[in-house]
Steps between C-alpha positions, in 0.01 A plus 500: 500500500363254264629731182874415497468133584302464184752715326763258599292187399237662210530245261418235815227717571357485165474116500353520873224746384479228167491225721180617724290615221553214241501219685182319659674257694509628888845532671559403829238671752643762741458411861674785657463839605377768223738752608837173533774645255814392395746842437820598318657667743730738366689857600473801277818435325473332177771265398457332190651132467376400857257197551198708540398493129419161484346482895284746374400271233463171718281728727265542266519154394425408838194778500354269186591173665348526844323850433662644800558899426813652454693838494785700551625639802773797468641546841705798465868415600586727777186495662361308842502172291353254781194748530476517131495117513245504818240698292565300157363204719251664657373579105523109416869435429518191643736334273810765463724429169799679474881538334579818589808487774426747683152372596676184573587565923169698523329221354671231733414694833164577376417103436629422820272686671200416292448132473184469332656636151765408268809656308648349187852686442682453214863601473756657791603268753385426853648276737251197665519629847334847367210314277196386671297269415234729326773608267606298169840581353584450090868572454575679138774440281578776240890412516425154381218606248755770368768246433244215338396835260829566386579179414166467290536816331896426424332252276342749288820647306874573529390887734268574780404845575332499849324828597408527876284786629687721778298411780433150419408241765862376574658567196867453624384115564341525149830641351731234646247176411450575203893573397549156684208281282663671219852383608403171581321480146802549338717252718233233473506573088873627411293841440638861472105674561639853569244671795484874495306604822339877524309685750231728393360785671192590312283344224612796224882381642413131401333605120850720446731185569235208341619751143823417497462080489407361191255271431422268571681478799482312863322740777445436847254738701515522838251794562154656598190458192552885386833371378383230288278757302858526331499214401187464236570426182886410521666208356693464761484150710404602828540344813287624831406482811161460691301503199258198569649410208311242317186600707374881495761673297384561171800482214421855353762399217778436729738234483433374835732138535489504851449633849608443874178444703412442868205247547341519868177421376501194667596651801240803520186224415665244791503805743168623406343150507678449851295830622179401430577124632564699827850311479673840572813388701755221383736305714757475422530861358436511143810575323604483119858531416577318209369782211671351189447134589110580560458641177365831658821713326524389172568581089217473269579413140374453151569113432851423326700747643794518771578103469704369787337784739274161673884379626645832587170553733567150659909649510379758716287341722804267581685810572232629693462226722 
C-alpha cells in the first residue's frame, strides 16, 4: 500500500528519506502507538486532478514531522466499504484522509460509530447534521481556482490553448472558470485574449494537436503526469495543474510560468497533531468552507506575471461571499 502514495508524493519522499539521514538534530519524539497510521483512503479508480496528489504529499510530511507511519488504502469501490474501513482500523488507520466522493457517506457512518479515530475529508459536500464530531470537513474550490488561472494565463499573450484530459477531476467546472478569468481579464484590461478550449483523449491525441501551435505559444494542461512527458523540451509557455509547482517539479526545459495548486498541508499536520494530542473530537464540528479565501486553492507563479490577478482574487471573494 505504501508504493503508490510515494508515487504520488516521490519527490516529498526523497527530502523525507534526506531529512532523517542528514540531519542530527532529533524531531519531535513519537509517543503513540507503533502500528497508529494516518491513510489515503482512496477507491480503485484513478482520477487525475483530484486533491489526493498533494494529501499524499502532506502525509508524508506529516510521517517526517511527527514520525507517525503512513500508507495507502485502496478500498475497491463496489465493495462492503464500512468492513473495508473496520479492518483498515483494525491495521492502524486511525487517522482516515480522503477526497474521493464516493468514500465520503461510508466514511461519515463509519466515524460515527468509531469515536476514538478521526477523518479529514477534503472535497464533496456534507451537511452539519451528517458530520460528527470525529470528522473534519475542507471544502475545495476548483471553479474558483479555474477562473483565477485563466485570468493569470490571459496575461501571457493575445491566445490560450487549454488542453484538459477526458476524465479530468471536474473538468466542465475547469472549462467554464477558466473561460470566465479569461473574460474577466479582458474586461478588467480592454483585452481581446482569444481562448481555444480542447479535450484530449489520450497522450499520443495531445502530441498530434500540441504540432499544429507555433511557438512559442500559451498552453494550459489540465491532465495526468504521462501527459506532461509531451511536453519536454517545447517552447511553449505552459500553464498546469497540481504540479507542486515551485516545490518538487523539476523544470526538465519546460516553460513552466505557472500552476493551480491545492495547499492542505496545514490542514493534514493540524489533524495529525490533534490525533496524537488525543484532541480527536471538535465542538463545534470542524468545518472549512472558505477554499479561495484560506489560500488552500490557489495559482502559483513566477514573480512579474499576471498583474492585477491580487484584485481580481479579492473580486471574487466579494462575489463569493
Amino acid at each position: 500500500m505504501m508504493q503508490r502514495i510515494f508515487k504520488l508524493a516521490s519527490l516529498s519522499l526523497c527530502l523525507a528519506i534526506a531529512l532523517s539521514s542528514c540531519t542530527t538534530a532529533k524531531g519531535p519524539q513519537a509517543d503513540h502507538k507503533p502500528a497508529t497510521s494516518a491513510c489515503l483512503m482512496t477507491t480503485n479508480t484513478n482520477v487525475p486532478g483530484t486533491p489526493d496528489k498533494q494529501l499524499g504529499a502532506d502525509l508524508v510530511e506529516a510521517q517526517v514531522v511527527y514520525g507517525i507511519r503512513v500508507k495507502e488504502v485502496v478500498i475497491p469501490k463496489y465493495s462492503d466499504k464500512m468492513s473495508r474501513l473496520l479492518k483498515s482500523l483494525q491495521n492502524g488507520c486511525v487517522l482516515m484522509v480522503s477526497s474521493d466522493e464516493a468514500l465520503l457517506n461510508s466514511l461519515s457512518s463509519f466515524a460515527k460509530l468509531h469515536s476514538k479515530m478521526m477523518v479529514l475529508f477534503v472535497g464533496g459536500t456534507i451537511a452539519e447534521v451528517d458530520q460528527s464530531a470525529n470528522f473534519r470537513w475542507i471544502a475545495d474550490d476548483v471553479s474558483s481556482g479555474a477562473k483565477l488561472a485563466g485570468y493569470a494565463a490571459a496575461s501571457l499573450g493575445p491566445e490560450v490553448n487549454v488542453f484538459i484530459q477526458k476524465n479530468y477531476f471536474q473538468a466542465d467546472a475547469i472549462q467554464a472558470g477558466f473561460r470566465s478569468g479569461v473574460n474577466d481579464f479582458n474586461a478588467s484590461n480592454s483585452e481581446t485574449v482569444k481562448l481555444n478550449i480542447t479535450i484530449v483523449n489520450s497522450k499520443e491525441d495531445l502530441t498530434q494537436k500540441l504540432q499544429v501551435l507555433v511557438e512559442p505559444s500559451v498552453v494550459a494542461l489540465f491532465a495526468g503526469k504521462n501527459y506532461w512527458t509531451s511536453m519536454d523540451q517545447t517552447q511553449h509557455k505552459l500553464f498546469g495543474a497540481d504540479l507542486q509547482f515551485g516545490q518538487t517539479r523539476k523544470a526538465q526545459n519546460l516553460q513552466l510560468v505557472g500552476s493551480l495548486e491545492r495547499n492542505t498541508s496545514t490542514e493534514v499536520l493540524r489533524a495529525v497533531s490533534s490525533l496524537l494530542a488525543r484532541k480527536i473530537s471538535s465542538s463545534p464540528s470542524y468545518r472549512k468552507t472558505e477554499a479561495l479565501k484560506a489560500g488552500r486553492i490557489l495559482v502559483k507563479l513566477n514573480e512579474g506575471l499576471a498583474p492585477g490577478l491580487a484584485d481580481y482574487r479579492s473580486a471574487l471573494l466579494k462575489k463569493i461571499k
